[in-house]
C-alpha positions as CSV (number, residue, x, y, z in Angstrom):
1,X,-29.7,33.7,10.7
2,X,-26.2,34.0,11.8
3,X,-24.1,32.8,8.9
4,X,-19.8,32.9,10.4
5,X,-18.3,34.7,7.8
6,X,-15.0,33.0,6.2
7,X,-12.6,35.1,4.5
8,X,-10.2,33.4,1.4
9,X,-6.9,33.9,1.7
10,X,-7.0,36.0,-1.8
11,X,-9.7,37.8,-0.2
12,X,-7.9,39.0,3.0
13,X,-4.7,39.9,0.7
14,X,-6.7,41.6,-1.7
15,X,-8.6,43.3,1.4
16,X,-5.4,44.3,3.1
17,X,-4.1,45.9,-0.2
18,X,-7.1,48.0,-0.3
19,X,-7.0,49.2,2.9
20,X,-3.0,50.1,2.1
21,X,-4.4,51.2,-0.8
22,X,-7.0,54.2,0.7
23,X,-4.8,55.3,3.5
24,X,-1.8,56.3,1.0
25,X,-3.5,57.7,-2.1
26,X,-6.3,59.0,0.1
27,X,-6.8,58.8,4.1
28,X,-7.7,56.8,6.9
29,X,-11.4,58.6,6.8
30,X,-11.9,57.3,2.9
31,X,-10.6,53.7,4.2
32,X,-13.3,54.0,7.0
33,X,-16.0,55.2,5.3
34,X,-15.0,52.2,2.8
35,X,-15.5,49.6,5.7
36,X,-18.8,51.1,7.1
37,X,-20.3,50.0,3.5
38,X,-18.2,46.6,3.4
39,X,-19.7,45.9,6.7
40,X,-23.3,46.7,5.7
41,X,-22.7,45.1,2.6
42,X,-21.9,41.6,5.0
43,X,-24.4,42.2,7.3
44,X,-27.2,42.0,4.6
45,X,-25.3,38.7,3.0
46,X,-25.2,37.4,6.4
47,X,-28.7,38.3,6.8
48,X,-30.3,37.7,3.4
49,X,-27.4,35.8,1.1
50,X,-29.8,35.2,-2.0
51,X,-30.4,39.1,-2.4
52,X,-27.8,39.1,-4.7
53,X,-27.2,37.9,-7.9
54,X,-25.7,35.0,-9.2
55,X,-22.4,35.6,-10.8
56,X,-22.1,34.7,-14.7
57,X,-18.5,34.2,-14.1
58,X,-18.4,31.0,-12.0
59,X,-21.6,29.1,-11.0
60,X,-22.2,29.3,-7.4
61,X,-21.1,32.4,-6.7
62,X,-22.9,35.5,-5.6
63,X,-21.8,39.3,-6.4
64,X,-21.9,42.4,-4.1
65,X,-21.4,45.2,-5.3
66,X,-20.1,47.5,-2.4
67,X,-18.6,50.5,-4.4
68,X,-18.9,51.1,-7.8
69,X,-15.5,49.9,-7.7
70,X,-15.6,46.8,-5.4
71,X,-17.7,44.2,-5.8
72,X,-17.1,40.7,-3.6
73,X,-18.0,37.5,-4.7
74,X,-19.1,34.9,-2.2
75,X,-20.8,31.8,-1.5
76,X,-23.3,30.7,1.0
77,X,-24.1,27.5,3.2
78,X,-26.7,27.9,6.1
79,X,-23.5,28.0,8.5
80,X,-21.0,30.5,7.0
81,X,-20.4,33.0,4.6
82,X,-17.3,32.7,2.2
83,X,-16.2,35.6,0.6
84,X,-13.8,34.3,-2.2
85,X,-12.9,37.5,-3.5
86,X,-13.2,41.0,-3.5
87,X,-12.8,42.3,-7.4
88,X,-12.0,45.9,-8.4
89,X,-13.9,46.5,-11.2
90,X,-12.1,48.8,-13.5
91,X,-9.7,45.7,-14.3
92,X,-10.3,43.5,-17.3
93,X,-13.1,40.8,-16.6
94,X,-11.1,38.1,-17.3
95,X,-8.5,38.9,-14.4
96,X,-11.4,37.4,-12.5
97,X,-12.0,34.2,-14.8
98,X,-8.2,33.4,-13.6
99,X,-9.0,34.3,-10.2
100,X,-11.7,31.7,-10.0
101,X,-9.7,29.0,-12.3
102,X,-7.4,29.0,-9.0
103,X,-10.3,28.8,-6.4
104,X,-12.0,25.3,-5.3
C-alpha cells in the first residue's frame, strides 16, 4: 500500500536540526548515509506500519528505531503516514512525555 507520508511540524524542525547537526560536527557523507537509513526506515512503515512496536509513551504511537540514536515515532491510517517526532535517544525519557503532552 501506498501510505502519503505527513511530516509534524516538530518533526521537520527536529529533522532539519539534525541534518545541521551531521554536516557541522561531521559531514555531508555522515548526513547522507543518515537519510539512506531514514528512508528505508519509511519505506518499510509505509509498507508494513504494524512492524513496529507500540510506544509505552503515548498510546497510538509506533517507534522506529533508525539509529541507535534516532528513533521516530508515528502513527498510521490506511491513507498516510504521520511521523510526529523524531527522538534522539541519549536525552532523558521524559523530554519526550512533554513532547507528546503538546501533540494532538
Amino acid at each position: 500500500m501506498n501510505r502519503k507520508v505527513i511530516l509534524s511540524n516538530t518533526a521537520e524542525k527536529k529533522l532539519n536540526k539534525l541534518f545541521d547537526y551531521l554536516i557541522e560536527k561531521w559531514s555531508v557523507k555522515v548526513k547522507n548515509e543518515f537519510i539512506e537509513k531514514l528512508d528505508l526506515s519509511i519505506n518499510v512503515i509505509k509498507n508494513q506500519p504494524e512492524i513496529f512496536p507500540e510506544s509505552k509513551v503515548k498510546k497510538g504511537l509506533r517507534k522506529c528505531v533508525v539509529t541507535n540514536k534516532t528513533t521516530i515515532y508515528y502513527r498510521f491510517t490506511s491513507k498516510q503516514i504521520s511521523i510526529i517526532t523524531l527522538f534522539d535517544t541519549r536525552q532523558h525519557p521524559q523530554k519526550l512525555n512533554k513532547e507528546f503532552k503538546n501533540e494532538r
